[in-house]
C-alpha positions, 0 to 999 in steps of 0.5 A: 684085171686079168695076171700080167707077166713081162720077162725079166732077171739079168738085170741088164740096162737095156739099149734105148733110143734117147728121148728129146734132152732139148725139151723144157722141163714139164713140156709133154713130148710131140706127136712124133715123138709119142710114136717112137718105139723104144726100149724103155721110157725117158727117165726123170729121177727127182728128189729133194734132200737136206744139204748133207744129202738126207730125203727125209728124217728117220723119225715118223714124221715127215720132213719138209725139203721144199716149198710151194715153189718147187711144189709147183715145179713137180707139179709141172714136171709130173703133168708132162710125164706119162708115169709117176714112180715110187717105191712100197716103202714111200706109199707106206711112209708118205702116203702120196696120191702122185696127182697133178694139182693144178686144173689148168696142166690136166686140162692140158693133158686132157687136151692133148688126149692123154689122162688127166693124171699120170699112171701111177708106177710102184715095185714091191718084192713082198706084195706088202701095200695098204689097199687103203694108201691114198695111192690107190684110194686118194684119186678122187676123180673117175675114172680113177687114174691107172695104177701098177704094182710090179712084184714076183710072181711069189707074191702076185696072187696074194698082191691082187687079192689084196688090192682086189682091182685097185691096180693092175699087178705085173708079174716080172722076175728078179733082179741081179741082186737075188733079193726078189726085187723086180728087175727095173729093166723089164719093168721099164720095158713093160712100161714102154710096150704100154706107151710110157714114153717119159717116166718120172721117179720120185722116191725112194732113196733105194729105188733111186740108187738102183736106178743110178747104179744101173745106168738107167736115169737120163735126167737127174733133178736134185733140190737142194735144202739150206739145212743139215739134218744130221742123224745117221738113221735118215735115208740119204741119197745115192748110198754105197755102189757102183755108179756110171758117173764118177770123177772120169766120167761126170754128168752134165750140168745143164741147169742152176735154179733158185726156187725160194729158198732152195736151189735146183739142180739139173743134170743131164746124164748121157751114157759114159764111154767106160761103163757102170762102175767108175765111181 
């Protein structure tokens, strides 16, 4: 796949035209909708984590947050998205393949003409991916579904030459934060040029926080385990920063499930009067 370039380094949250709030979880946009032009996608923020906020533990194995009742729900959210993303850090830990499970929901998106699977989405400001992750390998049918690496444009050849056309890598330029991550503005309006009209993230927790702190989430869906983990060293959810939706400004509540043994949570997060900044 030939370089791809998008411009970028403000930063900056991009203005958009909101995506449909009414539409049920896992529901694919219409046609209609499909044909809007907008700034960046709908954007979905989805994870899970223990009652005193850690997504995972610190040691080297997995930690088990949910079961197949909310795995069913993903699942089902995933197949009405156009994009799946995730952090380099979370295909190094995780290893996840971002697929839809079920038969029947890729049947469905197959009839709708879309891929049977979602692009798969990641950013990386070191260029440092396994071409062996089941991100890229772990596709099994073909064709393989898309994948996208973002990274700077320092990294980009040594990137391609390590995937060596497992995905096509995007160029974009640096982030307000000077620390070579790709700015998630450009990114996601490269992703809107490319018709990702909802994108969901998954993980992890520094990927999330930037998303939140830059006023780029619409929808937040938080699952809620019955457990403390406990230990300093996990990753916990929304770390220190400056966030939209503080006390003056809350989300919106818009649903309350129980899925087994734990809880979702799911809010709705317009654009607050004051601005970032307020928690």
């Amino acid at each position: 796949m030939g370089p791809r370039s998008v411009p970028g380094g403000s930063g900056r949250a991009l203005g958009y035209r909101w995506g449909s709030l009414r539409r049920p979880p896992g529901q694919a946009p219409t046609d209609p909708e499909r044909n809007v032009v907008t700034e960046r996608p709908y954007v979905l923020l989805s994870c899970a984590m223990s009652v005193d906020g850690c997504l995972d533990s610190a040691g080297p194995g997995r930690l088990v947050l949910s079961g197949d009742a909310d795995l069913d729900r993903v699942d089902d959210e995933r197949a009405g998205s156009d994009a799946i993303m995730v952090g380099a850090g979370t295909i190094r830990r995780d290893d996840p393949r971002l697929l839809i499970r079920s038969p029947a929901r890729r049947a469905a998106r197959a009839v709708r003409g879309q891929p049977e699977h979602p692009t798969g989405v990641t950013l990386t400001a070191s260029g440092d991916l396994d071409p062996g992750a089941r991100f890229f390998t772990g596709a099994g049918p073909h064709p393989r579904p898309a994948r996208l690496v973002y990274c700077p444009g320092p990294v980009a050849a040594g990137t391609r030459r390590r995937l060596d056309g497992l995905a096509e890598v995007v160029t974009v330029g640096g982030g307000a934060g000077g620390d070579g991550r790709p700015a998630l503005a450009a990114v996601l309006a490269d992703l809107s040029r490319r018709g990702v009209r909802r994108l969901m993230v998954e993980g992890g927790a520094d990927l999330g926080r930037q998303f939140l702190t830059g006023g780029l989430v619409d929808e937040l869906q938080l699952v809620l385990a019955p457990f403390f983990v406990g230990d300093p060293g996990a990753p916990r959810f929304a770390g220190p920063g400056r966030y939209p939706f503080g006390p003056s400004s809350p989300m919106t509540l818009a649903e309350v499930r129980r899925l087994d043994g734990v809880v979702l949570l799911r809010y709705l997060l317009a654009a607050p009067a004051g601005g970032p900044g307020d928690g």
